[in-house]
N, C-alpha and C positions, 0 to 999 in steps of 0.2 A: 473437577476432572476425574477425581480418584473414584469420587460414585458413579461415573461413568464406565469404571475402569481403564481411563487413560492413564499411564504413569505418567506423572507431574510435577517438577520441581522449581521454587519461586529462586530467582536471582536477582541482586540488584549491583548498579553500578551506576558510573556518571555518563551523564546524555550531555551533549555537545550542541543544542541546537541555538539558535540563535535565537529565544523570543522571550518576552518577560513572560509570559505564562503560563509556562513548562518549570520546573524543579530543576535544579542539574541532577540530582540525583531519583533514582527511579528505581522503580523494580518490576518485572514481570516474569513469564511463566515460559521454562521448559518441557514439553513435551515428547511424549513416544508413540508413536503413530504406526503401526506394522513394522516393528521395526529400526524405525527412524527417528531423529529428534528433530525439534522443529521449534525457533522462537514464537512464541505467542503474545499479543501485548494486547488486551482487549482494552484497557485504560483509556490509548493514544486511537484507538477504532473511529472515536466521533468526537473532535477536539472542537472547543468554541471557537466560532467564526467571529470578525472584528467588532462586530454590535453584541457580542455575548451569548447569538442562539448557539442552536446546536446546528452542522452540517450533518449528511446526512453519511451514514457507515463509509468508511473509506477502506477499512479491510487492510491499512498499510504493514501493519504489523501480523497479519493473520497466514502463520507456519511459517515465516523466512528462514533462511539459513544465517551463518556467522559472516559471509564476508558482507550483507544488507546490513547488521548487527553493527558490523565492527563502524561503519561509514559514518553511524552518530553516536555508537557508545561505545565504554569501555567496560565491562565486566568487574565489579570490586578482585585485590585477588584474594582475600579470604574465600571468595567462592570458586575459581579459578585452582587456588592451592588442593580445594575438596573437590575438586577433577570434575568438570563442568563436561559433559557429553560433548562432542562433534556435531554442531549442526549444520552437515553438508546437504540435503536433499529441497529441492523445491515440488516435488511430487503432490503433496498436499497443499500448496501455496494457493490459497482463493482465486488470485487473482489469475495464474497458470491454467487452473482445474476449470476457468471460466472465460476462457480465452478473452481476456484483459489485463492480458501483459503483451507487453510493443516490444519488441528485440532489435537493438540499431541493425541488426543485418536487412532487416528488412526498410520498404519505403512506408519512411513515418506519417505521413499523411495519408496514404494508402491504408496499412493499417488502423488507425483512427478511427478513417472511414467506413470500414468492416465493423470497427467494433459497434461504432454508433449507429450502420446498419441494419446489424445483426439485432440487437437491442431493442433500438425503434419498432421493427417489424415484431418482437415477439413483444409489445405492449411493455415495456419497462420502461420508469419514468425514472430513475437513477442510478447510474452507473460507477465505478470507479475504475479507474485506470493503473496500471504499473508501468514506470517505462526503467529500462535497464538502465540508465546511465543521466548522468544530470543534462551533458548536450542535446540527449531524444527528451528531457523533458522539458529542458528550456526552448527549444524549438517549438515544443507543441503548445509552450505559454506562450510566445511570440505569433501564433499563428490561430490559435485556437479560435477567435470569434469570425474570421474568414473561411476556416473550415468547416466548423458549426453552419456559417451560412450559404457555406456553398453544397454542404449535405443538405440541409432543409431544404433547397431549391433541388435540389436531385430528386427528391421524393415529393414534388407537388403541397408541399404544406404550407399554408399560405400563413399560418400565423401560431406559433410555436416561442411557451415561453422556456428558461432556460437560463441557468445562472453556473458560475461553474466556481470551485473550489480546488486549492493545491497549496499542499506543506513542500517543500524542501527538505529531508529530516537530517541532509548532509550540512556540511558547514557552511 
């Protein structure tokens, strides 16, 4: 990041997640972006799926701010004590800058469908999602393979393969 000129600072702290394959303890990268700082975790980007491959970029940790941060970690406070930046902006957030974040204010199936729309029509064969809150993404696990098929029948595709992946990175 420094050779890019982004200012860059590594932090680590305990992660909270629930799975044997994860560390409790972690570390990744603060950054300053125009201004702003923003968690970066390129690490947690492409975690192995249950048979060991890879899935495909999830983008979960790409620019969050502290309260996404706070949900599965805690910051060491030796790093905390050495005055850890603010990071309130989702301005650079991937998944924001790529309209693939779902906002409960909106209809979560509705959006979905936009996105996968959207998507579909510009030739992209892998997506990833953000949704704000665990209720819009448990809803859309609960829902996801009727949605999927009822967007494929919207758009005349008669035969469409399609596998789909999701962390929880909250408790």
């Amino acid at each position: 990041m420094r050779e890019l000129g982004i200012e860059c600072m590594c932090v680590s702290g305990e992660q909270n997640w629930n799975t044997e394959s994860l560390y409790s303890s972690h570390s990744w990268n603060i950054v300053k972006i125009n201004g702003e700082y923003y968690h970066l975790d390129l690490t947690v980007d492409c975690l192995p799926v249950e048979d060991g491959e890879k899935c495909p970029p999830n983008y979960g940790f790409f620019n969050v701010d502290d309260s996404f941060v706070s949900e599965g970690r805690k910051i060491y406070d030796l790093f905390t004590s050495l005055g850890v930046p603010k990071c309130n902006s989702l301005k650079y957030n991937y998944h924001i800058m790529n309209g693939l974040y779902v906002d409960s204010k909106t209809d979560i199936e509705q959006e979905f469908y936009n996105i996968l729309n959207e998507h579909f029509n510009n030739g992209l064969d892998n997506i990833s999602i953000k949704f704000r809150n665990t209720y819009d993404f448990e809803l859309m696990v609960e829902n996801c393979d009727d949605w999927i098929v009822r967007f494929l029948n919207s758009v005349s595709t008669e035969s469409f393969d399609y596998q789909y992946y999701y962390y929880d990175f909250s408790n």
